[in-house]
PQR file with spaces between the fields and no chain letter, atoms N, CA, C, O and H, PARSE charges and radii, in Angstrom:
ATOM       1  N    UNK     1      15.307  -22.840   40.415 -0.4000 1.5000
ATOM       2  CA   UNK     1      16.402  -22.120   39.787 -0.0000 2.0000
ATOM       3  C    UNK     1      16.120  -21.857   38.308  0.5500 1.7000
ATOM       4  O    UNK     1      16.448  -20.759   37.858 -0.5500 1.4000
ATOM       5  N    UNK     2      15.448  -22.909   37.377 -0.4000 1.5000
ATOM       6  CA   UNK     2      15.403  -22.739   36.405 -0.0000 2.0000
ATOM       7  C    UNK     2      14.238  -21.404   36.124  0.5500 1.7000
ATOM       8  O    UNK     2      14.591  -20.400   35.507 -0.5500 1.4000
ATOM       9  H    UNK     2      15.182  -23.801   37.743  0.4000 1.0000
ATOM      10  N    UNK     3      13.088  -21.541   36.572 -0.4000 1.5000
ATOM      11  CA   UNK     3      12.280  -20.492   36.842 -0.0000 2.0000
ATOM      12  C    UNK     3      12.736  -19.298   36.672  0.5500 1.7000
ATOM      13  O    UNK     3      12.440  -18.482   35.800 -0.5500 1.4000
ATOM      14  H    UNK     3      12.801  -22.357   37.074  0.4000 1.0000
ATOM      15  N    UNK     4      13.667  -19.193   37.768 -0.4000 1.5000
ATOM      16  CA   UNK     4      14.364  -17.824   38.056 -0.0000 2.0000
ATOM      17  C    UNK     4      15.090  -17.473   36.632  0.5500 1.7000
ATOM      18  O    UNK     4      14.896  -16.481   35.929 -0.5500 1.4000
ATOM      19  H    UNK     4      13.908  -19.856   38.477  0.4000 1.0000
ATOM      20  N    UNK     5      16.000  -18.588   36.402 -0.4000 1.5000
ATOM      21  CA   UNK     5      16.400  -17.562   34.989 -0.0000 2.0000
ATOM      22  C    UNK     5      15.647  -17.521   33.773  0.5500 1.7000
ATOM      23  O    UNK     5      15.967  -16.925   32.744 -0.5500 1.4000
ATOM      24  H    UNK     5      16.158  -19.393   36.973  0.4000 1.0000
ATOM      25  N    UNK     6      14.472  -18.302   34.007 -0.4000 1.5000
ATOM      26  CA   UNK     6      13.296  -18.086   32.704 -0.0000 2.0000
ATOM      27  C    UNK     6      13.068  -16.533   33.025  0.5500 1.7000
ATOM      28  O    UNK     6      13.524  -15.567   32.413 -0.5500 1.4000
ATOM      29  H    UNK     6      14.212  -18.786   34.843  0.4000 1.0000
ATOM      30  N    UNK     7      12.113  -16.561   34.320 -0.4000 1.5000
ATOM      31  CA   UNK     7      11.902  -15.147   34.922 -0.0000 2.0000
ATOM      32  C    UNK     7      13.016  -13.920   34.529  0.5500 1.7000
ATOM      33  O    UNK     7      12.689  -12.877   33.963 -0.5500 1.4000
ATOM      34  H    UNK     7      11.743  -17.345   34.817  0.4000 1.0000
ATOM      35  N    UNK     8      13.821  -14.121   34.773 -0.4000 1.5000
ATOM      36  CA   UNK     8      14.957  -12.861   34.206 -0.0000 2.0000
ATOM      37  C    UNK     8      14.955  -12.087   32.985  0.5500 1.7000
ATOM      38  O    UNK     8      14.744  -10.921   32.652 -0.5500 1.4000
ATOM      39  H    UNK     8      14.087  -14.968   35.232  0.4000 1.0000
ATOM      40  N    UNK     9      15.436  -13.761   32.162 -0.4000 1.5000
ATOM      41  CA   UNK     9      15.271  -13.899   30.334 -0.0000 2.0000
ATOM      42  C    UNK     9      14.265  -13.170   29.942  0.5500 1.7000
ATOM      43  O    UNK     9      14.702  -12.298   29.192 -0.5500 1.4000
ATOM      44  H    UNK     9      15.607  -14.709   32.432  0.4000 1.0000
ATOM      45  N    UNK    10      12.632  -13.055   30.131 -0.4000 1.5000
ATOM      46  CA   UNK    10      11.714  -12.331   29.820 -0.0000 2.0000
ATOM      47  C    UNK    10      11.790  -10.996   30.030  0.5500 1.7000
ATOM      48  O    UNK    10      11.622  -10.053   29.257 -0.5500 1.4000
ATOM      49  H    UNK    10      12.277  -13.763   30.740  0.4000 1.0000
ATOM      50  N    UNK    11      12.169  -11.059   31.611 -0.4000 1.5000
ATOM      51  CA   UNK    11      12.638   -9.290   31.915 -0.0000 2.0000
ATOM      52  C    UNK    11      13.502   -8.940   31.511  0.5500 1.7000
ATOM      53  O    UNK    11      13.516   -7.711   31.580 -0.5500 1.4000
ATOM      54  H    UNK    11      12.306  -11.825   32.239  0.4000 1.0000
ATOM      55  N    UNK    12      14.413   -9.361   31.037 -0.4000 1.5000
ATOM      56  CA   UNK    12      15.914   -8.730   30.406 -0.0000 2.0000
ATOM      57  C    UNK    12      15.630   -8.463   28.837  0.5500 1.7000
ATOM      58  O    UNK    12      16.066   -7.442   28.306 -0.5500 1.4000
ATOM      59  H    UNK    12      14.402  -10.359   30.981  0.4000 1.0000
ATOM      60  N    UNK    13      14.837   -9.475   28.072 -0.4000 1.5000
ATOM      61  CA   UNK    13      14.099   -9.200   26.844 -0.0000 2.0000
ATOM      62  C    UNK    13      13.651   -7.934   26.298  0.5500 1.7000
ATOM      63  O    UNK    13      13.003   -7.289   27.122 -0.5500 1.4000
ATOM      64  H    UNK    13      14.482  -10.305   28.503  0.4000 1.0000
ATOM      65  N    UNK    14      13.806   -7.310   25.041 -0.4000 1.5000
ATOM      66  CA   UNK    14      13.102   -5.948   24.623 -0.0000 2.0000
ATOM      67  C    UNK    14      12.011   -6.362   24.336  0.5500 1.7000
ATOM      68  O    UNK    14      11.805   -7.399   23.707 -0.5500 1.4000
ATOM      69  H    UNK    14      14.332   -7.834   24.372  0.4000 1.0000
ATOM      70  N    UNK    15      11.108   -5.541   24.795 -0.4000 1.5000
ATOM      71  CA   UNK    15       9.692   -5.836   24.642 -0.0000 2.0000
ATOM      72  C    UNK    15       9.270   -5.260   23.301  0.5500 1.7000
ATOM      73  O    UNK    15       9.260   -4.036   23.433 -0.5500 1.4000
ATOM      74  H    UNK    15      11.275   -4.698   25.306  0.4000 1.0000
ATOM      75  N    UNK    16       8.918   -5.604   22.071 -0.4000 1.5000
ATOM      76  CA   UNK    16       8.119   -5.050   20.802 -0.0000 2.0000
ATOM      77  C    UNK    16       6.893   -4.568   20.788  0.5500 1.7000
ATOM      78  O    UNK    16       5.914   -5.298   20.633 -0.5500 1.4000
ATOM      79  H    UNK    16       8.927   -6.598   21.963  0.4000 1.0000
ATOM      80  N    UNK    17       6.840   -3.638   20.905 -0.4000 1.5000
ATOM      81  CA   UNK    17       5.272   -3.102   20.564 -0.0000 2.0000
ATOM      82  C    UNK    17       4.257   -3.311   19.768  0.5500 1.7000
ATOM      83  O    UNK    17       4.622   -4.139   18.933 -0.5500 1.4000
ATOM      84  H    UNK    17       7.636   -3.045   21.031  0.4000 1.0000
ATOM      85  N    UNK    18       3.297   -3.030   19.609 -0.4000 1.5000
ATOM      86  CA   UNK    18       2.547   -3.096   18.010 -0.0000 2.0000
ATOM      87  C    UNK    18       2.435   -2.162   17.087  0.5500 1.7000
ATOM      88  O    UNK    18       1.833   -2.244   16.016 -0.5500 1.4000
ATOM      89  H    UNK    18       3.001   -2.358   20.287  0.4000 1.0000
ATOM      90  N    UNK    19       3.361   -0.769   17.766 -0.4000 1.5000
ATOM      91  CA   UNK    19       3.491    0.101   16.301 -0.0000 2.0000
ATOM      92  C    UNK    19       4.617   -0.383   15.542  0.5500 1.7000
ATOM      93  O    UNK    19       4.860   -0.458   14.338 -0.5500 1.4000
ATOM      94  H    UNK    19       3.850   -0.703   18.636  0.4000 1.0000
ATOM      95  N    UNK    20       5.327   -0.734   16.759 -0.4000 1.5000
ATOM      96  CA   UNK    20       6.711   -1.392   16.032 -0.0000 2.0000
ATOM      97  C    UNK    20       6.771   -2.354   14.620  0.5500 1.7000
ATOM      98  O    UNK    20       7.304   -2.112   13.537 -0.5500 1.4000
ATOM      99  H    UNK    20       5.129   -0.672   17.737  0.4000 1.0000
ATOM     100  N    UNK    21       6.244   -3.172   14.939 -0.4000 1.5000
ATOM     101  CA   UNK    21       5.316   -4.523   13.954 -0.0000 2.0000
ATOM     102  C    UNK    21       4.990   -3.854   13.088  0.5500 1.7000
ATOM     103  O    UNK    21       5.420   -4.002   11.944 -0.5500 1.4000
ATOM     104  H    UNK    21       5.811   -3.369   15.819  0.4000 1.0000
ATOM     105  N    UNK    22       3.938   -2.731   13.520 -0.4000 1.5000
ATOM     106  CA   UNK    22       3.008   -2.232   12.030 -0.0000 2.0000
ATOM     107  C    UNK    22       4.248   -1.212   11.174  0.5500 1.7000
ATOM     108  O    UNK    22       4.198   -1.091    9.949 -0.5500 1.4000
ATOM     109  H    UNK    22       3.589   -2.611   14.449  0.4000 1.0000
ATOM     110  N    UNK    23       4.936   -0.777   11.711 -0.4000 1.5000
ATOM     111  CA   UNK    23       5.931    0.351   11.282 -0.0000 2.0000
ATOM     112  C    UNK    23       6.780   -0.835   10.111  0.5500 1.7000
ATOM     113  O    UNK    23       7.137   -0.567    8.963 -0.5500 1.4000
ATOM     114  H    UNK    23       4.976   -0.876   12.705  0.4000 1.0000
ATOM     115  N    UNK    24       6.924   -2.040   10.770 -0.4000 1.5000
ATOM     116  CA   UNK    24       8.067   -3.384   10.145 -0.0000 2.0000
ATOM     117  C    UNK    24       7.146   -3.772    8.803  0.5500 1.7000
ATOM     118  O    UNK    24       7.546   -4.168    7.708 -0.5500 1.4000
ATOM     119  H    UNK    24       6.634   -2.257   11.702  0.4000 1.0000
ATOM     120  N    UNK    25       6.219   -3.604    9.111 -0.4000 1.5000
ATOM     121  CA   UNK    25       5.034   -4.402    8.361 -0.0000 2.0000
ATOM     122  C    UNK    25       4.729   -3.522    7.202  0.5500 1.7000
ATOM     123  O    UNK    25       4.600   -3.894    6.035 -0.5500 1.4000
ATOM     124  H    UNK    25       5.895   -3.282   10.001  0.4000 1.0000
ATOM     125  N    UNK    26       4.645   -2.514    7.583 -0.4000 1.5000
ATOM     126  CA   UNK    26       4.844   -1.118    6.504 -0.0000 2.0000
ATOM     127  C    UNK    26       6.185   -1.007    5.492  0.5500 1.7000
ATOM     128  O    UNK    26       6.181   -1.394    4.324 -0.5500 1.4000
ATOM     129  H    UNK    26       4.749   -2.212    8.531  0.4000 1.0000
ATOM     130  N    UNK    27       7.098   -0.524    6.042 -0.4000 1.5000
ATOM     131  CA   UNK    27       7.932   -1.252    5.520 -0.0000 2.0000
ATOM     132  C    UNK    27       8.313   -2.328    4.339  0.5500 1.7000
ATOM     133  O    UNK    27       8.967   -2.277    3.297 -0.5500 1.4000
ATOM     134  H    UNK    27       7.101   -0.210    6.991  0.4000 1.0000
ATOM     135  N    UNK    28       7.660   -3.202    4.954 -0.4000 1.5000
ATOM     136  CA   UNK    28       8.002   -4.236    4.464 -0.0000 2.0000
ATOM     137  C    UNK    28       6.844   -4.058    2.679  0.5500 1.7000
ATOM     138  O    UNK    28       7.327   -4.238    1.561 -0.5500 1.4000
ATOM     139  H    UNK    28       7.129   -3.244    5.800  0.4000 1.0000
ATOM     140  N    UNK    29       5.671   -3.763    2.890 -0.4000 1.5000
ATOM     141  CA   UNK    29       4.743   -3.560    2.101 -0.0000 2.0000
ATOM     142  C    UNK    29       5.085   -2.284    1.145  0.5500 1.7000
ATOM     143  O    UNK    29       4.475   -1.987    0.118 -0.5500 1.4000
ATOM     144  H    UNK    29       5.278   -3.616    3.798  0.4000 1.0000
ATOM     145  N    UNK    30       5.967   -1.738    1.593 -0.4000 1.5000
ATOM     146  CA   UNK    30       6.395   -0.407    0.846 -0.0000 2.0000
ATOM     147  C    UNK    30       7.404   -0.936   -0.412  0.5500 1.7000
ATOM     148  O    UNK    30       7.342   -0.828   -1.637 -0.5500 1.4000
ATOM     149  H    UNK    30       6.462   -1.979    2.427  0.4000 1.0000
ATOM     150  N    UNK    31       8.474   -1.634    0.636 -0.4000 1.5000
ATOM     151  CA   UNK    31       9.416   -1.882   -0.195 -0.0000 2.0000
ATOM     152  C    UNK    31       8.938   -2.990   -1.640  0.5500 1.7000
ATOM     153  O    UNK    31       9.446   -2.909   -2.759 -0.5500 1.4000
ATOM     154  H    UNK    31       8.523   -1.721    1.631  0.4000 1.0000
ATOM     155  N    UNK    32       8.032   -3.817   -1.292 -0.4000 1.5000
ATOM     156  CA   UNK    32       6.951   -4.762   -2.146 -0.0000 2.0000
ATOM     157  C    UNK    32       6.962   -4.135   -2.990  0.5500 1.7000
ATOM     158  O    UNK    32       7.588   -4.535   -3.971 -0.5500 1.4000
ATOM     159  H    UNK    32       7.620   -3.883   -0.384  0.4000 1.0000
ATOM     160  N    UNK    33       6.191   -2.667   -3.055 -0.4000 1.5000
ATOM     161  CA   UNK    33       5.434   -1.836   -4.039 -0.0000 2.0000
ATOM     162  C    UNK    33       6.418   -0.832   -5.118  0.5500 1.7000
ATOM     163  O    UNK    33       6.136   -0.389   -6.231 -0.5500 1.4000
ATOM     164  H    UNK    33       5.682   -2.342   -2.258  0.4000 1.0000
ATOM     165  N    UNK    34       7.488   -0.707   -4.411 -0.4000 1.5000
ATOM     166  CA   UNK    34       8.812    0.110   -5.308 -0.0000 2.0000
ATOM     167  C    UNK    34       9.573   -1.371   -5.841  0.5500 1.7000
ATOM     168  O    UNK    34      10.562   -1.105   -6.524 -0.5500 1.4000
ATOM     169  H    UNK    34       7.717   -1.067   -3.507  0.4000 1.0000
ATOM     170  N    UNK    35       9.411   -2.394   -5.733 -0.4000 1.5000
ATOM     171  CA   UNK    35       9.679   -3.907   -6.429 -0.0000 2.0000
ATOM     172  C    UNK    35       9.094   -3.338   -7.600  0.5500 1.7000
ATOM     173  O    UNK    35       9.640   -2.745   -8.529 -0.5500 1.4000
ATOM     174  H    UNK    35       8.608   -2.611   -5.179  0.4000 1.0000
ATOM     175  N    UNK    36       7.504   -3.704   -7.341 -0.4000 1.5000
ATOM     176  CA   UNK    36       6.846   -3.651   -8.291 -0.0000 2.0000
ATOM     177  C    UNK    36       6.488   -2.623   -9.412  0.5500 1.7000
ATOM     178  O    UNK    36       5.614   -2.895  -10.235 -0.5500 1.4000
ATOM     179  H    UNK    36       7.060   -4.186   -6.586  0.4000 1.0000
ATOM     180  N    UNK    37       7.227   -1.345   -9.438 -0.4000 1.5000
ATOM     181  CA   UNK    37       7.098   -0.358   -9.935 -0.0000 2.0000
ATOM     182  C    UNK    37       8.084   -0.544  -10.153  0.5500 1.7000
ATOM     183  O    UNK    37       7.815   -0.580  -11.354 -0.5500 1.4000
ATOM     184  H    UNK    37       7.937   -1.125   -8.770  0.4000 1.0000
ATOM     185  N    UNK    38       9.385   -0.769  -10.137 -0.4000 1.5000
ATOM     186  CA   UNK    38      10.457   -0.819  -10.523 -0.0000 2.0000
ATOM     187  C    UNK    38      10.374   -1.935  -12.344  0.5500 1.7000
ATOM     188  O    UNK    38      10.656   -1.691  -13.518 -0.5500 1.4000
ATOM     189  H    UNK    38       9.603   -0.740   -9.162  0.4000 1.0000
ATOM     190  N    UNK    39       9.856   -3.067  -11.618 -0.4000 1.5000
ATOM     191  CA   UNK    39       9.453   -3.863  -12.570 -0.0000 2.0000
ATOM     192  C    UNK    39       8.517   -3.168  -14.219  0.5500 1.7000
ATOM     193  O    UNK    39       8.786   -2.934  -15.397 -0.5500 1.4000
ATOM     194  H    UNK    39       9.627   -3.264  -10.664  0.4000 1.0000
ATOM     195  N    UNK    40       7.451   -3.095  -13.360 -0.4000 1.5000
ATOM     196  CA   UNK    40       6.594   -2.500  -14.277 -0.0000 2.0000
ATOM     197  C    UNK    40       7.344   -1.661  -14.932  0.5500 1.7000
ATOM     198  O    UNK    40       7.290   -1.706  -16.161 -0.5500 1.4000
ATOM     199  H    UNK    40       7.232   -3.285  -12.403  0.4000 1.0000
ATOM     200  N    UNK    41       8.194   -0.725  -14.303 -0.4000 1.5000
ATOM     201  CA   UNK    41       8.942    0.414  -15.130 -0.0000 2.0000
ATOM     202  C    UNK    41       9.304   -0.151  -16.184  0.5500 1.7000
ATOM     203  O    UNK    41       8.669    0.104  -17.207 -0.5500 1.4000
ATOM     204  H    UNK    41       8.237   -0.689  -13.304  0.4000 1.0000
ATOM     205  N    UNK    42      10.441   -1.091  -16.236 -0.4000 1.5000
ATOM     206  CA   UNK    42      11.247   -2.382  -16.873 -0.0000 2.0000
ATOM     207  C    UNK    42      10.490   -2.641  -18.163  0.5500 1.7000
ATOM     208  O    UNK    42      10.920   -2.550  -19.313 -0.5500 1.4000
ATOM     209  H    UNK    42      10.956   -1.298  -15.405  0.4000 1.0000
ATOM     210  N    UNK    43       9.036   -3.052  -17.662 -0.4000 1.5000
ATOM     211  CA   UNK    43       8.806   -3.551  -18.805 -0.0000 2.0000
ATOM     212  C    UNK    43       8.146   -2.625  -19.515  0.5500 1.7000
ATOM     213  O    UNK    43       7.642   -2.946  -20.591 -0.5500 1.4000
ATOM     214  H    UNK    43       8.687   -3.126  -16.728  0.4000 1.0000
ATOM     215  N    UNK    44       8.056   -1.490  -19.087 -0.4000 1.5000
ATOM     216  CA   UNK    44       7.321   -0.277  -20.318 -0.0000 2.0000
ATOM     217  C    UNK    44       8.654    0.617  -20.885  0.5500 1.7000
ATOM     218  O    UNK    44       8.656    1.617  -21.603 -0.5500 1.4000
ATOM     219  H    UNK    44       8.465   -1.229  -18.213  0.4000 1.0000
ATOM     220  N    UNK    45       9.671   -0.059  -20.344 -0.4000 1.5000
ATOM     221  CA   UNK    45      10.960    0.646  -20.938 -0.0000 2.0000
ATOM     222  C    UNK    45      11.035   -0.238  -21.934  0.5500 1.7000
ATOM     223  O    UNK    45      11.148    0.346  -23.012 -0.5500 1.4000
ATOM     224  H    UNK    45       9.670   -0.871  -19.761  0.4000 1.0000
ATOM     225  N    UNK    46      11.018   -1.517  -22.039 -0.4000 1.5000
ATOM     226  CA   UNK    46      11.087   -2.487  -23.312 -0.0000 2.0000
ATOM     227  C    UNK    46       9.934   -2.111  -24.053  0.5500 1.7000
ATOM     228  O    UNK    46       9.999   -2.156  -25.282 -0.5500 1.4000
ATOM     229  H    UNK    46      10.925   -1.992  -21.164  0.4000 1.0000
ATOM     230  N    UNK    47       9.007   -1.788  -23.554 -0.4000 1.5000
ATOM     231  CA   UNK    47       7.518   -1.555  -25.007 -0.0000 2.0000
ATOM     232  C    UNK    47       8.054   -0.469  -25.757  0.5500 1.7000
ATOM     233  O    UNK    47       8.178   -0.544  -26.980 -0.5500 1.4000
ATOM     234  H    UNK    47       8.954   -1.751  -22.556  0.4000 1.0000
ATOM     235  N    UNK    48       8.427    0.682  -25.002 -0.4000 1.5000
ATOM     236  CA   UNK    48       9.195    1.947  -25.723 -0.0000 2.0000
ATOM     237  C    UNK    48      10.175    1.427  -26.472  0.5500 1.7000
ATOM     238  O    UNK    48       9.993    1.194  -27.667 -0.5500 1.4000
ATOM     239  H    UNK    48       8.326    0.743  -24.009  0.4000 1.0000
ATOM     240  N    UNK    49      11.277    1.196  -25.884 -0.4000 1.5000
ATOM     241  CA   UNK    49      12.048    0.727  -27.218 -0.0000 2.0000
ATOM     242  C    UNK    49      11.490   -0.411  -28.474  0.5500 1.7000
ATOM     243  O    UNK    49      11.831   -0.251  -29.646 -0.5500 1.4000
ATOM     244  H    UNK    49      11.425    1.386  -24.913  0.4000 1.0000
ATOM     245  N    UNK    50      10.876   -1.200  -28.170 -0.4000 1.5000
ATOM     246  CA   UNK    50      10.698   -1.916  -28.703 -0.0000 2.0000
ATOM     247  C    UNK    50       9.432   -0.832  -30.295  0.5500 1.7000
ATOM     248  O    UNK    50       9.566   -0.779  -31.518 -0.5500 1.4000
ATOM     249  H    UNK    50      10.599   -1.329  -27.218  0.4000 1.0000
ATOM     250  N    UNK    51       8.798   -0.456  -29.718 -0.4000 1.5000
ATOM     251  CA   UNK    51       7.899    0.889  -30.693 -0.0000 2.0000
ATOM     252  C    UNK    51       8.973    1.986  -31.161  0.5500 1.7000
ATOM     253  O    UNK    51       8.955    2.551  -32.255 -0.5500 1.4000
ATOM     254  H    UNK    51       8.689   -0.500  -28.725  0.4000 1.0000
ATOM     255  N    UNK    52       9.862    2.176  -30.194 -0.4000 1.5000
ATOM     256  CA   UNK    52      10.845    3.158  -31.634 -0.0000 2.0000
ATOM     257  C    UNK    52      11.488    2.267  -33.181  0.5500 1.7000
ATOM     258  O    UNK    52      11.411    2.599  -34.364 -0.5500 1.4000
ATOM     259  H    UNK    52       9.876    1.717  -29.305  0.4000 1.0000
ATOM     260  N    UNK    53      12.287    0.703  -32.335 -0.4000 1.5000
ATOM     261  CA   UNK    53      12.594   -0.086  -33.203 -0.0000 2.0000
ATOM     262  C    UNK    53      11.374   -0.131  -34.722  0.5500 1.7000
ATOM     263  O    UNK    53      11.719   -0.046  -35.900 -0.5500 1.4000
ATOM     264  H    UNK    53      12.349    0.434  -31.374  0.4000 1.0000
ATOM     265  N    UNK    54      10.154   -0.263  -34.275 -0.4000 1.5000
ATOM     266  CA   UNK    54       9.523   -0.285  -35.400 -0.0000 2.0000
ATOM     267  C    UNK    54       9.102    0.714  -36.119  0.5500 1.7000
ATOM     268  O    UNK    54       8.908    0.574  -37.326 -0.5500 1.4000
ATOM     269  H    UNK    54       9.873   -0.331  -33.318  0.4000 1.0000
ATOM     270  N    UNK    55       8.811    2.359  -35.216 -0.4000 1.5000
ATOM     271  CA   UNK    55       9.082    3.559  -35.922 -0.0000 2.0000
ATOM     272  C    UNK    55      10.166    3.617  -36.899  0.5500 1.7000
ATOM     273  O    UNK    55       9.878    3.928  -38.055 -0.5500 1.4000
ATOM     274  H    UNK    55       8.969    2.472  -34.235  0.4000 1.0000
ATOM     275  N    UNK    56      11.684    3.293  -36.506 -0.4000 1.5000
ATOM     276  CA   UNK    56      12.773    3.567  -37.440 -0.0000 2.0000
ATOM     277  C    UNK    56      12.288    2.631  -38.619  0.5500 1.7000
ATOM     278  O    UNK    56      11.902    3.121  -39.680 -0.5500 1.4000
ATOM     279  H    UNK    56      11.919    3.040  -35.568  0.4000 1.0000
ATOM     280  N    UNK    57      12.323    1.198  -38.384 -0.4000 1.5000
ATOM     281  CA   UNK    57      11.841    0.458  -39.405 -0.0000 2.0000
ATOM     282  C    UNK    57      11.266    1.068  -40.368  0.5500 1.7000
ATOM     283  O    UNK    57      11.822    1.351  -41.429 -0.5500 1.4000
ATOM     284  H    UNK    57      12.636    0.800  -37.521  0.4000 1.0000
ATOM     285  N    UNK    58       9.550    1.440  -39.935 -0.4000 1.5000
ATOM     286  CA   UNK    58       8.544    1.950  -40.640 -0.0000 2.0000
ATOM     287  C    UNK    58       9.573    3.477  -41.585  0.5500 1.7000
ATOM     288  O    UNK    58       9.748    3.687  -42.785 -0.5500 1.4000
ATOM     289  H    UNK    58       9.099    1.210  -39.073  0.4000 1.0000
ATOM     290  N    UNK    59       9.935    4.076  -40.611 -0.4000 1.5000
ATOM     291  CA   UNK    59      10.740    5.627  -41.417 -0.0000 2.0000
ATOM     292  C    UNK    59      11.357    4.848  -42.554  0.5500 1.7000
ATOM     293  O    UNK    59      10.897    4.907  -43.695 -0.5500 1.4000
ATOM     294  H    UNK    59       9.793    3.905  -39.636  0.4000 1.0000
ATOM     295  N    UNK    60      12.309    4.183  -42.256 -0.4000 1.5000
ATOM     296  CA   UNK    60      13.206    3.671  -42.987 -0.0000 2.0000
ATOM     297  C    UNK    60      12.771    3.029  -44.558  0.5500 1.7000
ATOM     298  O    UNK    60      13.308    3.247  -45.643 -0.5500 1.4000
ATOM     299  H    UNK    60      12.683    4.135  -41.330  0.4000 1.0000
ATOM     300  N    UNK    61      11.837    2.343  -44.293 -0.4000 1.5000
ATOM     301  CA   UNK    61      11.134    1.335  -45.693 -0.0000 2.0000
ATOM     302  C    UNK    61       9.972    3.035  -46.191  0.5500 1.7000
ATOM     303  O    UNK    61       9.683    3.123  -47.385 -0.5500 1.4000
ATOM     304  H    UNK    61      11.401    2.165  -43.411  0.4000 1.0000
ATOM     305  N    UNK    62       9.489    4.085  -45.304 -0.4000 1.5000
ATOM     306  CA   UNK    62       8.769    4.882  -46.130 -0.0000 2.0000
ATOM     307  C    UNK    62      10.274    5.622  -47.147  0.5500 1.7000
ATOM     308  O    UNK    62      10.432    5.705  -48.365 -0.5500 1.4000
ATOM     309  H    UNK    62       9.724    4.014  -44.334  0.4000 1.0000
ATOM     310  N    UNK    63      11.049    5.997  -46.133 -0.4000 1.5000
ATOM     311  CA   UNK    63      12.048    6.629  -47.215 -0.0000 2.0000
ATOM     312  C    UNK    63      12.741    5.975  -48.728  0.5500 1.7000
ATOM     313  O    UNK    63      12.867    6.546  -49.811 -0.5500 1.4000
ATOM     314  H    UNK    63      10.920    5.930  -45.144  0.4000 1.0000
ATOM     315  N    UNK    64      13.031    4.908  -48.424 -0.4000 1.5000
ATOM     316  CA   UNK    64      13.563    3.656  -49.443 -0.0000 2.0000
ATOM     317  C    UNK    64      12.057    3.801  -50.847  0.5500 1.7000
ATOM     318  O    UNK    64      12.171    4.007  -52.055 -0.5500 1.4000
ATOM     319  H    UNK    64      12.929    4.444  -47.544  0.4000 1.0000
ATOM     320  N    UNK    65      11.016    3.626  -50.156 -0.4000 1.5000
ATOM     321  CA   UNK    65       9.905    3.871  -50.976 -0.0000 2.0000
ATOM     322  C    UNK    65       9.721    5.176  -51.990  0.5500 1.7000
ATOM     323  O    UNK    65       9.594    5.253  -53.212 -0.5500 1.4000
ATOM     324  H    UNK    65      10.924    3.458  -49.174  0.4000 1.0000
ATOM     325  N    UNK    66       9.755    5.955  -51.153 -0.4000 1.5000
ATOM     326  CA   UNK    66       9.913    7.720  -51.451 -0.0000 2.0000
ATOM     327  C    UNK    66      11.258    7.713  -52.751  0.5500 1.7000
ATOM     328  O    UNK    66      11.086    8.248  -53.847 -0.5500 1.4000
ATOM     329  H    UNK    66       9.859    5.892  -50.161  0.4000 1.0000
ATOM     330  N    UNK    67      12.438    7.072  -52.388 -0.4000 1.5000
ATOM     331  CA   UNK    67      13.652    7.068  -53.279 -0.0000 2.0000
ATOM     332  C    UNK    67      13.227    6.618  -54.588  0.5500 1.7000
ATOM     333  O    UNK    67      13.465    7.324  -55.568 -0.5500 1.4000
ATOM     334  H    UNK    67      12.577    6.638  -51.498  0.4000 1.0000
ATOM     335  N    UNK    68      12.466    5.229  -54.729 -0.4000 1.5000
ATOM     336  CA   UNK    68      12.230    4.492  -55.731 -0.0000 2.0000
ATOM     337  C    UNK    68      11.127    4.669  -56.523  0.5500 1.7000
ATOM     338  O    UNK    68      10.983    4.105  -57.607 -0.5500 1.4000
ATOM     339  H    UNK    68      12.273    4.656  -53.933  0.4000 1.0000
ATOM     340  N    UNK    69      10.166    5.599  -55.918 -0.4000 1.5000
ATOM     341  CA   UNK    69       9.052    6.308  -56.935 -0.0000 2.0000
ATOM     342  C    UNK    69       9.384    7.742  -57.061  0.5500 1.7000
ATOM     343  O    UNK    69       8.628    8.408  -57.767 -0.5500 1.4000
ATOM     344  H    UNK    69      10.284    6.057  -55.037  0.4000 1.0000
ATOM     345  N    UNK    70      10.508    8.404  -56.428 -0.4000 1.5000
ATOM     346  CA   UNK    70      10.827    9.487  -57.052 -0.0000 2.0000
ATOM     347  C    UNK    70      10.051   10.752  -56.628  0.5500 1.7000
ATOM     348  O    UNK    70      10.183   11.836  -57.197 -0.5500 1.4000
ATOM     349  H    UNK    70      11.122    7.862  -55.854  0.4000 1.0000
ATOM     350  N    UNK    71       8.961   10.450  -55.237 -0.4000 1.5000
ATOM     351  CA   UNK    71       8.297   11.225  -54.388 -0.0000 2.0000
ATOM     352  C    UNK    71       9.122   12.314  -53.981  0.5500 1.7000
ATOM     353  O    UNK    71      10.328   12.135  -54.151 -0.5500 1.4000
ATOM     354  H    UNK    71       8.854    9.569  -54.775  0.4000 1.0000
ATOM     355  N    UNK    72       8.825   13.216  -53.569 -0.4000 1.5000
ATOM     356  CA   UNK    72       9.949   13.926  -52.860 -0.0000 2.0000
ATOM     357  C    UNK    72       9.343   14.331  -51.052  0.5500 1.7000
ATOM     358  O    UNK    72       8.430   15.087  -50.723 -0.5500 1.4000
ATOM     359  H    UNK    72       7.846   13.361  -53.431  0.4000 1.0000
ATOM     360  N    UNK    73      10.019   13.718  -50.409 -0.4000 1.5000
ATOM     361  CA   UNK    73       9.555   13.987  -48.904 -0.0000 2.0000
ATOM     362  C    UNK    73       9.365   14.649  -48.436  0.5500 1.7000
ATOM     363  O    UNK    73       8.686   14.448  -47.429 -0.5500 1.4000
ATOM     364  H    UNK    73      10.761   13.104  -50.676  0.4000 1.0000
ATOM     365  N    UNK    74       9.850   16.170  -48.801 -0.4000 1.5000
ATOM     366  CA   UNK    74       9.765   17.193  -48.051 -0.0000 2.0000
ATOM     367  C    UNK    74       9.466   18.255  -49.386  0.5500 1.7000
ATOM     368  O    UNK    74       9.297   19.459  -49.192 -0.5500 1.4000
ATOM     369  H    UNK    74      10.401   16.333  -49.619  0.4000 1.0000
């Protein structure tokens, strides 16, 4: 008896393929890679800001400079 409903259980089971797997597996490796680009994005969005912060800086102390020797900037 027990047999029999092992026997069933298997046949009543969806059987998975191996494109299936590779399709899951894909997937799965895809979504990894838009992680990781997402990230990376992240952190070249902080280098950018972080290089304007010191552009303004830099503008800022050339103009202050320009004021106090009486240069004219433009």
């Amino acid at each position: 008896m027990a047999l029999v409903t092992v026997s069933v259980a298997a046949c009543t089971m969806p059987m998975v393929d191996s494109s299936e797997i590779s399709q899951g597996e894909l997937m799965l490796q895809l979504s990894d890679a838009l992680n990781g680009m997402r990230s990376e994005n992240a952190d070249l969005q902080e280098q950018i800001d972080s290089l304007r912060r010191v552009v303004v800086r830099q503008d800022s102390l050339l103009i202050r400079l320009a004021e106090a020797t009486g240069v004219p900037l433009r």
